[in-house]
Backbone of each chain as ProteinMPNN parsed JSONL, in Angstrom:
{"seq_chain_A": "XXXXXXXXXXXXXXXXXXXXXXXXXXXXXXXXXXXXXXXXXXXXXXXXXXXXXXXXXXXXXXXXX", "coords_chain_A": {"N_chain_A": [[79.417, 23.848, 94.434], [77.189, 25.823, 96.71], [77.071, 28.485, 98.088], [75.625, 29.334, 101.159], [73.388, 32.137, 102.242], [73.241, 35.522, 103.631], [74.422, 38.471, 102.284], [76.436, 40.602, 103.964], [75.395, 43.883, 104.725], [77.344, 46.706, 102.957], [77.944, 50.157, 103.796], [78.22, 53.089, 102.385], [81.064, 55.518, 102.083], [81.285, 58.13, 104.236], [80.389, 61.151, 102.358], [83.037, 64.148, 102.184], [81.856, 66.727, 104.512], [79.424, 66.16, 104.713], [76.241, 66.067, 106.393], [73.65, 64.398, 106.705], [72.323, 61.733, 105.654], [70.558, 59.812, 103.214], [69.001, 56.399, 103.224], [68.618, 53.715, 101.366], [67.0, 50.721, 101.189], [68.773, 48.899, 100.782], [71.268, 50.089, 100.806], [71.883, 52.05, 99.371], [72.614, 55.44, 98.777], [69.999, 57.877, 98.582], [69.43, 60.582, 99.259], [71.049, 63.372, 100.5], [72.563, 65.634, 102.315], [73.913, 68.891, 104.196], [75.887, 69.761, 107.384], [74.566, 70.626, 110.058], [74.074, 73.826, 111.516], [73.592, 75.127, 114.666], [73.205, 78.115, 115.993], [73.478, 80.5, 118.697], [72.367, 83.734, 119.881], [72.836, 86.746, 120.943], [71.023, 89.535, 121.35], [70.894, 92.533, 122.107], [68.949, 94.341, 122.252], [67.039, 93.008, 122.286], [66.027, 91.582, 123.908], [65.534, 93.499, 126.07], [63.696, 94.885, 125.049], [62.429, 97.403, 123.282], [63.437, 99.71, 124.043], [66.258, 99.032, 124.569], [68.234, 98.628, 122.648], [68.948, 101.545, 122.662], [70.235, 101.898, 125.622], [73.329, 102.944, 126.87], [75.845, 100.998, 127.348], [78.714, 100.538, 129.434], [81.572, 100.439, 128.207], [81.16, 99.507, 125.879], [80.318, 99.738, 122.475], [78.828, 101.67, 120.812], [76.819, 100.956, 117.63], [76.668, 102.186, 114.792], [74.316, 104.361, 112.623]], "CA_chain_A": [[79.048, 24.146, 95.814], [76.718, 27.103, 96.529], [77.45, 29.389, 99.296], [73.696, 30.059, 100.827], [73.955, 33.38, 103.136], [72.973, 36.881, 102.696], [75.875, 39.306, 102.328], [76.722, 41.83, 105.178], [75.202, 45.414, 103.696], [78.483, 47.553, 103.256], [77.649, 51.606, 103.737], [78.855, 54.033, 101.874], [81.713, 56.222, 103.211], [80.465, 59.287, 104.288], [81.284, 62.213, 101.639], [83.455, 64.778, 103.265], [80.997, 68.111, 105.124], [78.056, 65.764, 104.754], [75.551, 65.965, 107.767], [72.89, 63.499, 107.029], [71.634, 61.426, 104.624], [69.004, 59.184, 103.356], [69.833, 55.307, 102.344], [67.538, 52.715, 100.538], [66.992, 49.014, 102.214], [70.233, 47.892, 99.736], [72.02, 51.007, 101.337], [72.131, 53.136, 98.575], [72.404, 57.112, 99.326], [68.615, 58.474, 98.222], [69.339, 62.13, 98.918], [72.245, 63.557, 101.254], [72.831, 67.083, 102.671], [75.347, 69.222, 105.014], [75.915, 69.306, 108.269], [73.638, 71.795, 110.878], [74.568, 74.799, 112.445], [72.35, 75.83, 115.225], [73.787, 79.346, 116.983], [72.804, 81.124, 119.754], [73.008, 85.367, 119.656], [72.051, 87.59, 122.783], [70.758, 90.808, 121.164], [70.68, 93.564, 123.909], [68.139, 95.35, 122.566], [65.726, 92.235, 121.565], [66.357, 91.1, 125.311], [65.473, 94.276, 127.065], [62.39, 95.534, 124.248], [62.619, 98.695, 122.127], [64.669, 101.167, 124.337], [67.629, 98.495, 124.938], [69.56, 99.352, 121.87], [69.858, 102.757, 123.896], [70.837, 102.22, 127.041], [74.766, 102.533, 126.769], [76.718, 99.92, 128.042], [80.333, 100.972, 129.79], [82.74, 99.568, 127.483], [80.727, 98.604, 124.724], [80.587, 100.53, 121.787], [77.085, 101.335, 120.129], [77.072, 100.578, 116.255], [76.514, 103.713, 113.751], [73.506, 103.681, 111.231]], "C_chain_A": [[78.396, 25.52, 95.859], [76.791, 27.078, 97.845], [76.059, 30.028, 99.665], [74.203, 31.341, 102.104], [73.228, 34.774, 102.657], [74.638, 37.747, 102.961], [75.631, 40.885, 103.269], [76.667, 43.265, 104.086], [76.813, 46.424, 104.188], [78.427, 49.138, 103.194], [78.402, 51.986, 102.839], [79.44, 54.891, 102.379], [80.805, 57.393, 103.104], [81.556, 60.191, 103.416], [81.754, 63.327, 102.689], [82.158, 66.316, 103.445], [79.228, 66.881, 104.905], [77.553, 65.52, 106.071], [74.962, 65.17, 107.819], [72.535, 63.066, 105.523], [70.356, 60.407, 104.663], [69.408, 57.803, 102.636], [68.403, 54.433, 102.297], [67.726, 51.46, 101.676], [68.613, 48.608, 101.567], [71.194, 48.622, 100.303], [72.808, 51.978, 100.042], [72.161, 54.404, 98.988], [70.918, 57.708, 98.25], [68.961, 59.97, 97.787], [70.848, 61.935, 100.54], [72.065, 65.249, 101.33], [73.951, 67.643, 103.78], [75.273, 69.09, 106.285], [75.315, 70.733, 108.862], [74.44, 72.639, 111.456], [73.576, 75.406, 113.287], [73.22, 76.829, 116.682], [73.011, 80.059, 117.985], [73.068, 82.506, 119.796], [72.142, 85.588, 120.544], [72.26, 89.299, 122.076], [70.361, 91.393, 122.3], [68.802, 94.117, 123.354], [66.836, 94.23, 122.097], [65.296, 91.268, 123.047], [65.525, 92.487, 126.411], [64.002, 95.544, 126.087], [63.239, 96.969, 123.475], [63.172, 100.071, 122.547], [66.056, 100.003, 124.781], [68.389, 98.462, 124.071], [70.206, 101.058, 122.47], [69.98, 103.244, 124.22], [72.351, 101.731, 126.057], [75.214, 101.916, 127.88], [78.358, 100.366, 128.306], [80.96, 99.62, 129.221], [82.244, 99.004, 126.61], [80.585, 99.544, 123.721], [79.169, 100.713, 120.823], [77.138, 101.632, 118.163], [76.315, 101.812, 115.729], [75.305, 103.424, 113.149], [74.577, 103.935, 110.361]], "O_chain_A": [[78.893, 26.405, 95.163], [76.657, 26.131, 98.62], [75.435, 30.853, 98.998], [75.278, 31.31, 102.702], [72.768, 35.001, 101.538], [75.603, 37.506, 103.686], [74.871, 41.846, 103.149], [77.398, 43.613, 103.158], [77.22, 46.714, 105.313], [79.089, 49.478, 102.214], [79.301, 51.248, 102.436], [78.801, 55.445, 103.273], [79.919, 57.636, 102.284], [82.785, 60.201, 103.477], [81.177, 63.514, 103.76], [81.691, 66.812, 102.42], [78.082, 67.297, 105.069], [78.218, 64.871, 106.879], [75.151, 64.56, 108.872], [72.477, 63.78, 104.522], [69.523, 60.191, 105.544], [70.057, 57.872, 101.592], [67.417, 54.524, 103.029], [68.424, 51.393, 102.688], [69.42, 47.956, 102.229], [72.23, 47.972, 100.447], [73.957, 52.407, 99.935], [71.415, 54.456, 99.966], [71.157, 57.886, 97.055], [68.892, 60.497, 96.677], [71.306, 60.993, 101.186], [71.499, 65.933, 100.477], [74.807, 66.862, 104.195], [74.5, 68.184, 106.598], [75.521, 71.8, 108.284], [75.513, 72.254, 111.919], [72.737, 76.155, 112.787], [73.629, 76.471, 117.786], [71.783, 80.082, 117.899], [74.287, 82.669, 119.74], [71.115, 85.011, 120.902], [73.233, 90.041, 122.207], [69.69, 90.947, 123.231], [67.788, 94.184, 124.049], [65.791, 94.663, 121.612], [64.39, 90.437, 123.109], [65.003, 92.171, 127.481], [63.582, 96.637, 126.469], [64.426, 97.24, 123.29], [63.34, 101.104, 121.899], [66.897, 100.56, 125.488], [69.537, 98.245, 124.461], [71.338, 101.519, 122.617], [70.038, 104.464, 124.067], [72.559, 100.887, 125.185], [75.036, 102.202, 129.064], [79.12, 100.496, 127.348], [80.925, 98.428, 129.525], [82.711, 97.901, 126.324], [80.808, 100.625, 124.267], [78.646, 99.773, 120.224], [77.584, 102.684, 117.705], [75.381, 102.31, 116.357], [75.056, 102.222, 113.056], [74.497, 103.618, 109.174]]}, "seq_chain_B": "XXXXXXXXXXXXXXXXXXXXXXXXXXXXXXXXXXXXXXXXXXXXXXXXXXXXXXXXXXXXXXXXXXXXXXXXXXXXXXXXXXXXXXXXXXXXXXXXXXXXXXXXXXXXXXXXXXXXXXXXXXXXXXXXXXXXXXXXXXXXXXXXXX", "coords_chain_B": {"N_chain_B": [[72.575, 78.47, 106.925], [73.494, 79.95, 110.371], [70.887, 79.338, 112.845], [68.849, 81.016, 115.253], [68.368, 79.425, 118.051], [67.46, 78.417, 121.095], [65.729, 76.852, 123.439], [62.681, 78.651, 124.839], [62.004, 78.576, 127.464], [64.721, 77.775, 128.713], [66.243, 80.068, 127.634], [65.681, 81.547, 128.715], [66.291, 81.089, 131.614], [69.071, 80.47, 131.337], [69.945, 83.535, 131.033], [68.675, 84.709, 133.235], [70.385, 83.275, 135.29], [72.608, 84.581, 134.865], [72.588, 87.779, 135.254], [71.613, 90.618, 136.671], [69.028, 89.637, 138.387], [68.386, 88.889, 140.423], [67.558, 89.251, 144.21], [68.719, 92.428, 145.349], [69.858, 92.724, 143.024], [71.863, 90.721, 142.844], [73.396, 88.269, 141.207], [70.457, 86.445, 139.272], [68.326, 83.348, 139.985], [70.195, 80.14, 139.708], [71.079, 77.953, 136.822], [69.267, 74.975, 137.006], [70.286, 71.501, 137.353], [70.239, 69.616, 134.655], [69.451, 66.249, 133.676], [71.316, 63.49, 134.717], [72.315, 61.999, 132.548], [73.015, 60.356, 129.388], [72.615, 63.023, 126.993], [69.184, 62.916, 124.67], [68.978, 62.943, 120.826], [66.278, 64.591, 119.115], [63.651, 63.961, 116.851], [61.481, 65.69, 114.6], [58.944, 66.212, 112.747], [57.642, 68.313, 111.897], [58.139, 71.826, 112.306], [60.193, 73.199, 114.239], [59.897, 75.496, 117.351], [61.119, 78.194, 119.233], [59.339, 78.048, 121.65], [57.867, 75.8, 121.212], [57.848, 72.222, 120.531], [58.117, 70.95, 117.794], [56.009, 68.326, 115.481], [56.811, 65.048, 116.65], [58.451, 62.677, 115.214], [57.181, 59.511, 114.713], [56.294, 56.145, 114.987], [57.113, 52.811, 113.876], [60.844, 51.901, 114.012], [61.506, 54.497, 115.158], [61.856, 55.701, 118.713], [60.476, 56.936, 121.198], [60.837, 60.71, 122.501], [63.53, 60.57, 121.599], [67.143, 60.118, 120.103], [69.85, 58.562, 122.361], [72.768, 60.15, 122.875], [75.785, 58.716, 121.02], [78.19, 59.465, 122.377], [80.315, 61.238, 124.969], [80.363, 64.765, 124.003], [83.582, 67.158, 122.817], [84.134, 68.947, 125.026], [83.464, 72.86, 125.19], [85.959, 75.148, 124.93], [86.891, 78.213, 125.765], [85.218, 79.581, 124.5], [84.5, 78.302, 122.386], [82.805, 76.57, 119.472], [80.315, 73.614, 120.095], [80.492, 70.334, 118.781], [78.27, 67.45, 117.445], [77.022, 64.465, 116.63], [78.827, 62.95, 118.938], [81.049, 59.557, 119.302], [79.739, 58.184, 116.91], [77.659, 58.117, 113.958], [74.172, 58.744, 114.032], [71.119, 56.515, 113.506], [67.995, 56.318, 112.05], [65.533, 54.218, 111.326], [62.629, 54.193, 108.567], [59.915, 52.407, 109.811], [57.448, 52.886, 108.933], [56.522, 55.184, 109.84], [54.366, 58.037, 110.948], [54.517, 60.47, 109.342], [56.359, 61.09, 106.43], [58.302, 62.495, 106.276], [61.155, 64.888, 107.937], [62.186, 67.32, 109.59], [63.061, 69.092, 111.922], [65.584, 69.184, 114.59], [66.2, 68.118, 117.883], [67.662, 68.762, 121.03], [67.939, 67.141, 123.6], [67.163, 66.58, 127.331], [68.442, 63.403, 128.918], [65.559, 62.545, 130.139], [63.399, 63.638, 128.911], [62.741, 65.634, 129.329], [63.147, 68.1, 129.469], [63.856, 70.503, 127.247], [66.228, 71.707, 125.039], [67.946, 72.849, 122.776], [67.598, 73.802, 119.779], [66.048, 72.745, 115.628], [66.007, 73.802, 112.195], [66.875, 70.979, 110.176], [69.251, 71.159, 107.634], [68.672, 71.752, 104.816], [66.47, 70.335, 105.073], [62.63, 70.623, 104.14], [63.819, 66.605, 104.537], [63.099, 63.684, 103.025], [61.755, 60.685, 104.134], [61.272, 58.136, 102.703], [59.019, 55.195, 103.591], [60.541, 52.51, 104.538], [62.972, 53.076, 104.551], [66.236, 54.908, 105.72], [67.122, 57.474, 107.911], [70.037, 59.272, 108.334], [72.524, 60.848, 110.474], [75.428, 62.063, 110.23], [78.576, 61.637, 111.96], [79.047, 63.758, 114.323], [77.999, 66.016, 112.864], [76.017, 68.308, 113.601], [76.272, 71.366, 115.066], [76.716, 73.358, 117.778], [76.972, 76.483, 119.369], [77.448, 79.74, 119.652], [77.742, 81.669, 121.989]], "CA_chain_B": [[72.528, 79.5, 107.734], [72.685, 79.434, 111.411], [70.111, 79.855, 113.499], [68.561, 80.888, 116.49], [67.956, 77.844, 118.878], [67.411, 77.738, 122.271], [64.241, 76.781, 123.979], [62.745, 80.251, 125.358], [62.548, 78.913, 129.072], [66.073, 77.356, 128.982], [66.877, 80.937, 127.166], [65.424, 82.78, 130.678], [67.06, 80.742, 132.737], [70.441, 81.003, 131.217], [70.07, 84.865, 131.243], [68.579, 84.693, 134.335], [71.463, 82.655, 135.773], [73.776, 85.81, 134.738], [72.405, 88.46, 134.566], [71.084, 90.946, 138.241], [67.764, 89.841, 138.58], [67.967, 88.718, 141.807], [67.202, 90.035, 145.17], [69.329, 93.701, 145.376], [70.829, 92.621, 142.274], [72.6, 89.242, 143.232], [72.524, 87.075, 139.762], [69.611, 85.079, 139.578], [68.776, 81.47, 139.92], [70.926, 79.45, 139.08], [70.41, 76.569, 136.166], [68.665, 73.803, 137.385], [70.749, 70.662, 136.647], [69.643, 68.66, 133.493], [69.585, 65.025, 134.232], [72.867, 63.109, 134.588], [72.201, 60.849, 132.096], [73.096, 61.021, 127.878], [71.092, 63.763, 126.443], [68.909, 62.472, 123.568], [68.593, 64.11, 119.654], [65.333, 63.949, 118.816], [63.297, 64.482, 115.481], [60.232, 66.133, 113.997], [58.346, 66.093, 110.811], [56.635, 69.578, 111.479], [59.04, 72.717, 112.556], [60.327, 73.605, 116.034], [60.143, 76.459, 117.124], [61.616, 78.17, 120.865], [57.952, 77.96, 122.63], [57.262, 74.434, 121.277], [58.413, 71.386, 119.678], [57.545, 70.044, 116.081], [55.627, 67.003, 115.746], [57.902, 64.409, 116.812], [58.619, 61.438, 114.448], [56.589, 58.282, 115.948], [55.895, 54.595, 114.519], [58.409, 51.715, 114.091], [62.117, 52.669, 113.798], [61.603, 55.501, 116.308], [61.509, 55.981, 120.009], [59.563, 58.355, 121.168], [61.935, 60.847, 123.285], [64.869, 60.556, 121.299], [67.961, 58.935, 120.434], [70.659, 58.606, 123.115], [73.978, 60.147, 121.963], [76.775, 57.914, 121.213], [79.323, 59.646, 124.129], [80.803, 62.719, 124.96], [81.064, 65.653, 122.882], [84.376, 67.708, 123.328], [83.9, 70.39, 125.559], [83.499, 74.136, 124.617], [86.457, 76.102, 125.632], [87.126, 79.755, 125.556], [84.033, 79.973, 123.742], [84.641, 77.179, 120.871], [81.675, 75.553, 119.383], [80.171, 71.822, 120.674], [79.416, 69.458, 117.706], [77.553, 66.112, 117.887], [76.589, 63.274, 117.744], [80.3, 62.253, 119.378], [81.443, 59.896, 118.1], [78.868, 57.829, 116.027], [76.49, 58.561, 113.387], [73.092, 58.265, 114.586], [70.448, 56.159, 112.228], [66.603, 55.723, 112.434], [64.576, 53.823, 109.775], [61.127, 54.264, 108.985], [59.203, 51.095, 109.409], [56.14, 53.444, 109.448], [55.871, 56.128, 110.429], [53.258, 58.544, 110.583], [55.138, 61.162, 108.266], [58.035, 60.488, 106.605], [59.043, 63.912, 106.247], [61.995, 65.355, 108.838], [61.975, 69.017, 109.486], [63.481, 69.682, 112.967], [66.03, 68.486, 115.659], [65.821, 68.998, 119.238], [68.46, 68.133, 121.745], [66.41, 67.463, 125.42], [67.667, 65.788, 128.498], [67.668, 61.906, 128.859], [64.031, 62.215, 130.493], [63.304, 64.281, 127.234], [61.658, 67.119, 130.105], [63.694, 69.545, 129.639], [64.674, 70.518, 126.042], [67.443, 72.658, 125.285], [68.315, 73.19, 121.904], [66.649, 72.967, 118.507], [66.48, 73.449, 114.618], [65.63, 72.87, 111.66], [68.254, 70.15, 109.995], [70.084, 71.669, 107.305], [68.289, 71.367, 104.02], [65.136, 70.751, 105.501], [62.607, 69.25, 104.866], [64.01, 65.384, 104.42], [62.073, 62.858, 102.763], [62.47, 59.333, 104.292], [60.308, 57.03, 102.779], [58.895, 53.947, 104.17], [62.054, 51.271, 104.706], [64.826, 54.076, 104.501], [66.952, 55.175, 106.721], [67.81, 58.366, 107.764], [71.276, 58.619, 109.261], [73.209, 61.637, 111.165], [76.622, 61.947, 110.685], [79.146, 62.115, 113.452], [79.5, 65.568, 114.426], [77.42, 66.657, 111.87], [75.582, 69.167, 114.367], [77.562, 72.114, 115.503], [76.199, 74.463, 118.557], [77.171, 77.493, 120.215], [77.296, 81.125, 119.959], [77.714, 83.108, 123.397]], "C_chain_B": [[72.53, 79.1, 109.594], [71.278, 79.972, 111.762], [69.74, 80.24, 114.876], [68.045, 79.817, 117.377], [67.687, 77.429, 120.1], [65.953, 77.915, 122.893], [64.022, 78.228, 124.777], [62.732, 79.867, 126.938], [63.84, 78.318, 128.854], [66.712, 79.152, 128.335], [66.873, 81.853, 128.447], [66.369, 82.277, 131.361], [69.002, 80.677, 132.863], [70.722, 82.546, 131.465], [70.02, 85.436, 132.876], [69.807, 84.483, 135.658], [72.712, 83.763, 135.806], [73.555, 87.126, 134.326], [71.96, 89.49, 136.27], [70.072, 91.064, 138.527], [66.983, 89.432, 139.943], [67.861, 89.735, 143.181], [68.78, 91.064, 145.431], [70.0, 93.599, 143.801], [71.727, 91.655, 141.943], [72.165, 88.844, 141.627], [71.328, 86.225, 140.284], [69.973, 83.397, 139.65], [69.614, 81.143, 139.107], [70.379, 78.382, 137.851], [70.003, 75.619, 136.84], [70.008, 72.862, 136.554], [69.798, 69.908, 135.82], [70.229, 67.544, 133.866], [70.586, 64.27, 133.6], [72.675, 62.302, 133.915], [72.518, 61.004, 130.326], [71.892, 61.738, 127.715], [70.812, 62.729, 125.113], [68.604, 63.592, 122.277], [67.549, 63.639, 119.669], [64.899, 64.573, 117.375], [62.23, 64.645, 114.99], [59.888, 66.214, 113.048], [58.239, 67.513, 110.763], [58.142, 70.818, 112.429], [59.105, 72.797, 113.674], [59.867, 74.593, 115.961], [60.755, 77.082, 119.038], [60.53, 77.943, 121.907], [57.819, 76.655, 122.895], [57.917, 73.607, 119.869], [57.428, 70.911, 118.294], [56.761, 68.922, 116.655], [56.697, 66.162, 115.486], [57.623, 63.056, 115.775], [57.65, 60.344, 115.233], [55.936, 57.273, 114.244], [57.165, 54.126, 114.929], [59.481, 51.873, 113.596], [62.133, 53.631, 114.801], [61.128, 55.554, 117.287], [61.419, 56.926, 120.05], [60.854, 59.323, 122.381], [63.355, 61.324, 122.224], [65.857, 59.454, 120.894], [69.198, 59.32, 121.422], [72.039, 59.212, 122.607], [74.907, 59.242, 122.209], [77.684, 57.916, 122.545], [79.538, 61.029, 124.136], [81.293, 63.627, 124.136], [82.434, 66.59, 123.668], [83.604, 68.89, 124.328], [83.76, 71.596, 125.382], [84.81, 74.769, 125.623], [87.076, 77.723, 125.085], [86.321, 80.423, 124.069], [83.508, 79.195, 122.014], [82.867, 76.587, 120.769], [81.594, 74.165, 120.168], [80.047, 71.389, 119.384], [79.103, 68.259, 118.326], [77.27, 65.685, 116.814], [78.418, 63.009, 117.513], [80.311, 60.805, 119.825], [81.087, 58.768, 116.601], [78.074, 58.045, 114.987], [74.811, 57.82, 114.005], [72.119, 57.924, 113.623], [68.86, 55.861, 113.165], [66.162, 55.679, 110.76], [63.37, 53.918, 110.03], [60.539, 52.991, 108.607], [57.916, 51.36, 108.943], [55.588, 54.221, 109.726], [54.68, 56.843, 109.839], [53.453, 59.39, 109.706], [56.324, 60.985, 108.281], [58.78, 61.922, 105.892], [59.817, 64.328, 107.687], [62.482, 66.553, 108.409], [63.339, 69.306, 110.718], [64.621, 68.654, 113.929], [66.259, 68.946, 116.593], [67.199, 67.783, 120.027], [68.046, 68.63, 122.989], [67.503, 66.658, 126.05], [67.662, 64.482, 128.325], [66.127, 61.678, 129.105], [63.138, 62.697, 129.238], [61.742, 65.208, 128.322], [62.114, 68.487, 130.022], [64.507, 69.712, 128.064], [65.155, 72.079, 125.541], [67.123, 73.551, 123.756], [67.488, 72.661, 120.731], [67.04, 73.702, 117.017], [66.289, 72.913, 113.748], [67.335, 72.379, 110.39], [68.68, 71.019, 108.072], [69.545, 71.396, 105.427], [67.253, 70.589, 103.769], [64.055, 70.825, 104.933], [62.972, 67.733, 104.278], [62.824, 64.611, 104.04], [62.67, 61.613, 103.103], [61.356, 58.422, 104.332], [60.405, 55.688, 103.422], [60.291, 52.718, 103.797], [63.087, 52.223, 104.547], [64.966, 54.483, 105.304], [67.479, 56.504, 106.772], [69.099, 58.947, 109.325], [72.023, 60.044, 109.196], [74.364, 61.341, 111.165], [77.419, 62.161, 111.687], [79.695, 63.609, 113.411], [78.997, 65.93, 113.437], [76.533, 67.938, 112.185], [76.33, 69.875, 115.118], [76.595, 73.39, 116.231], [76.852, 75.039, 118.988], [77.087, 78.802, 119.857], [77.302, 82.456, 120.954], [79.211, 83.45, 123.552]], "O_chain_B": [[71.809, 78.232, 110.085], [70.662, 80.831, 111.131], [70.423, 79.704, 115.748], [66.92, 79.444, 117.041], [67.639, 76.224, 120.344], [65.235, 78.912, 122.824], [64.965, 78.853, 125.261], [63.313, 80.621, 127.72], [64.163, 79.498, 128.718], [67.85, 79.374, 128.749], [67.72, 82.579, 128.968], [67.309, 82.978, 131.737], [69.814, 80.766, 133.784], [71.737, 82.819, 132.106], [70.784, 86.16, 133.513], [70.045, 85.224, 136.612], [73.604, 83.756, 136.654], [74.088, 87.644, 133.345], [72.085, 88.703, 137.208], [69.663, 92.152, 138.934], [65.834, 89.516, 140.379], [68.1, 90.937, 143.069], [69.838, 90.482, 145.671], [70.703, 94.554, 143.471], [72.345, 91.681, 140.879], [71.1, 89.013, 141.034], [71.227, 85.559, 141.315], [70.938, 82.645, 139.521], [69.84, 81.643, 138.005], [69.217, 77.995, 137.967], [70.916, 75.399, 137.635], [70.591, 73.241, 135.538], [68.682, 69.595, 136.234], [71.362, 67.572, 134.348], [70.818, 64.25, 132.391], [72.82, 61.267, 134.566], [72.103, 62.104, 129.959], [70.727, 61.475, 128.014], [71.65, 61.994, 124.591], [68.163, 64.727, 122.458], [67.391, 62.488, 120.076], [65.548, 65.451, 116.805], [61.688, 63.556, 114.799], [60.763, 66.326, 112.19], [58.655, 68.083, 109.753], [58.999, 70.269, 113.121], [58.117, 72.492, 114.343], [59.366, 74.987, 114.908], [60.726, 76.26, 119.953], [60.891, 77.643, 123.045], [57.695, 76.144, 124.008], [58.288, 74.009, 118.766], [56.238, 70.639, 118.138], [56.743, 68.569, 117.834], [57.437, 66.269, 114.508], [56.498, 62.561, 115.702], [57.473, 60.502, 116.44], [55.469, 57.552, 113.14], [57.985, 54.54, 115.749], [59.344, 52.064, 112.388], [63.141, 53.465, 115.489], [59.899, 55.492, 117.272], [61.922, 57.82, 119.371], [61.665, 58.649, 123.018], [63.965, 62.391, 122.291], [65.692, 58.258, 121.136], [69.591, 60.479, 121.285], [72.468, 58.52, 121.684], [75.062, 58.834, 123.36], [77.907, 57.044, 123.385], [78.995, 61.846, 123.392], [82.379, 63.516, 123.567], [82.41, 66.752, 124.889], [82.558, 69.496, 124.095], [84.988, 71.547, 125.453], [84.691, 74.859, 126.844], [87.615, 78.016, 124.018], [86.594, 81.204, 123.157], [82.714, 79.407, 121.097], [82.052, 76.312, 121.649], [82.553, 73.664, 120.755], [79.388, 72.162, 118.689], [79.485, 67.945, 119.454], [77.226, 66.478, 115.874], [79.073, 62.914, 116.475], [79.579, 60.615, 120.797], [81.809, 58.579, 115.622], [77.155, 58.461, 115.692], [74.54, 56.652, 114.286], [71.979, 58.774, 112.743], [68.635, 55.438, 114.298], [66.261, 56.352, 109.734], [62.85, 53.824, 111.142], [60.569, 52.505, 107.476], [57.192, 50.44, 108.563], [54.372, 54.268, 109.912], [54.098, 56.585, 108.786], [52.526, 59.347, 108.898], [57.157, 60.808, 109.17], [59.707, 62.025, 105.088], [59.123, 64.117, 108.682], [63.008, 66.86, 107.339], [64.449, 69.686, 110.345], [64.447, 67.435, 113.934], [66.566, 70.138, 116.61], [67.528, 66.628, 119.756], [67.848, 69.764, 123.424], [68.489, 66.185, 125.486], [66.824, 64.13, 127.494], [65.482, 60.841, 128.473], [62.25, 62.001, 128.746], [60.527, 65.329, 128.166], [61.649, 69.574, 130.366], [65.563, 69.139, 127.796], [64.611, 73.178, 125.652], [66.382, 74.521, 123.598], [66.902, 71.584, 120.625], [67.806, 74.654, 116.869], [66.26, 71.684, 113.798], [68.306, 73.032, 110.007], [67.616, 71.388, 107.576], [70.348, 70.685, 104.822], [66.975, 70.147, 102.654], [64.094, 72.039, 105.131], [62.263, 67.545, 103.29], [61.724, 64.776, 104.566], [63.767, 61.275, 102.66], [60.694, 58.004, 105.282], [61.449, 55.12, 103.743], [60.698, 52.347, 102.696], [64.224, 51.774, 104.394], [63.988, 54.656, 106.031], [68.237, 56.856, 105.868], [69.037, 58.978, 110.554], [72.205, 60.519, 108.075], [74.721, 60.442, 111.926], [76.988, 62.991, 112.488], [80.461, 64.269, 112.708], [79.911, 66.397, 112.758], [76.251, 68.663, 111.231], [77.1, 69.299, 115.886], [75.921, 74.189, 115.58], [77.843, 74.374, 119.294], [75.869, 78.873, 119.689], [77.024, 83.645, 120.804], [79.568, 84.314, 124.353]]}, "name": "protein", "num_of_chains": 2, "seq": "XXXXXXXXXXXXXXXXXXXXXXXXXXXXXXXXXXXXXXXXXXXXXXXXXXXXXXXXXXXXXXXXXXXXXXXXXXXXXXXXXXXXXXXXXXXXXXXXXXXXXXXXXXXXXXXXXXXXXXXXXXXXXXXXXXXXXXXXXXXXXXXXXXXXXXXXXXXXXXXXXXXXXXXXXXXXXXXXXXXXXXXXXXXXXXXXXXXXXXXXXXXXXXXXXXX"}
């Protein structure tokens, strides 16, 4: 008796810290990499041009060279 | 590394929003609401950058716009990061496209008019040849910083 059918593609677990990868038609892993970090920073003085490092800020403390 | 990421008018208008630029001093405008609807990730061959978006992915496998996120990411509190995509991995294959190189990802509104956040993906740039799939883990994108 032959069993006609295709067989349900089964992924590959995801490795652990992996962000994204890349899989073949068969569902092979191609290439793979980590996972994104996209931050946000509020420089004073890149906010307010080339005298806003300083102006002093009450209660803030202005960094040394 | 991180990076810096936020679209430069969504960067005004957050500052704006808190900051005394209004009349005597009052904070300014407020944010505009972004449309009540899932935001979408979206994805570029060519680099973002805060002015302007990459060239966006386009042929068969990809909608133009974006993809929808799965559901709700946790919330940020007392200044915690967001990650995404919550809580699916998100996949697009290329049937076609026009380059199958992936550089950038942008996270816009559902209408995909107003885009927020961006960057390029993490090892950068991706090669996803014709019939492969390239697939976003869940929570594999991690924003915040203020």
């Amino acid at each position: 008796m032959h069993l006609l059918g295709v067989a349900k593609l089964v992924l590959p677990p995801w490795e652990p810290d992996q962000g994204w990868r890349v899989l073949d038609p068969d569902g092979h892993v191609v290439s793979a990499g980590p996972k994104t970090i996209i931050y946000a920073t509020i420089v004073f003085g890149q906010l307010y041009g080339t005298d806003g490092d300083s102006v002093p800020l009450i209660g803030m403390k202005q960094e040394q060279p | 590394m991180p990076q810096v990421v936020i679209d430069a008018s969504r960067s005004s208008a957050m500052l704006n929003a808190n900051l005394p630029v209004g009349t005597s001093g009052n904070p300014g405008t407020q944010l505009a609401a972004l449309t009540a609807s899932p935001m979408k990730l979206k994805i570029t061959s060519t680099a973002s950058s805060n002015t302007a978006s990459g060239t966006e992915v386009s042929g068969t496998g990809y909608t133009a716009g974006g993809t929808v996120v799965p559901g709700a990411s946790t919330s940020s509190t007392a200044g915690s990061n967001v990650t995404l995509p919550n809580t699916a991995a998100i996949s697009w294959t290329n049937g076609g496209w026009a380059s199958s190189t992936v550089q950038s990802l942008e996270l816009q509104d559902n209408n995909a008019t107003t885009r927020v956040w961006y960057g390029n993906w993490n090892g950068a740039p991706i090669t996803v040849s014709n019939g492969n799939t390239f697939q976003v883990a869940a929570n594999a994108v991690t924003a915040g910083g203020f």
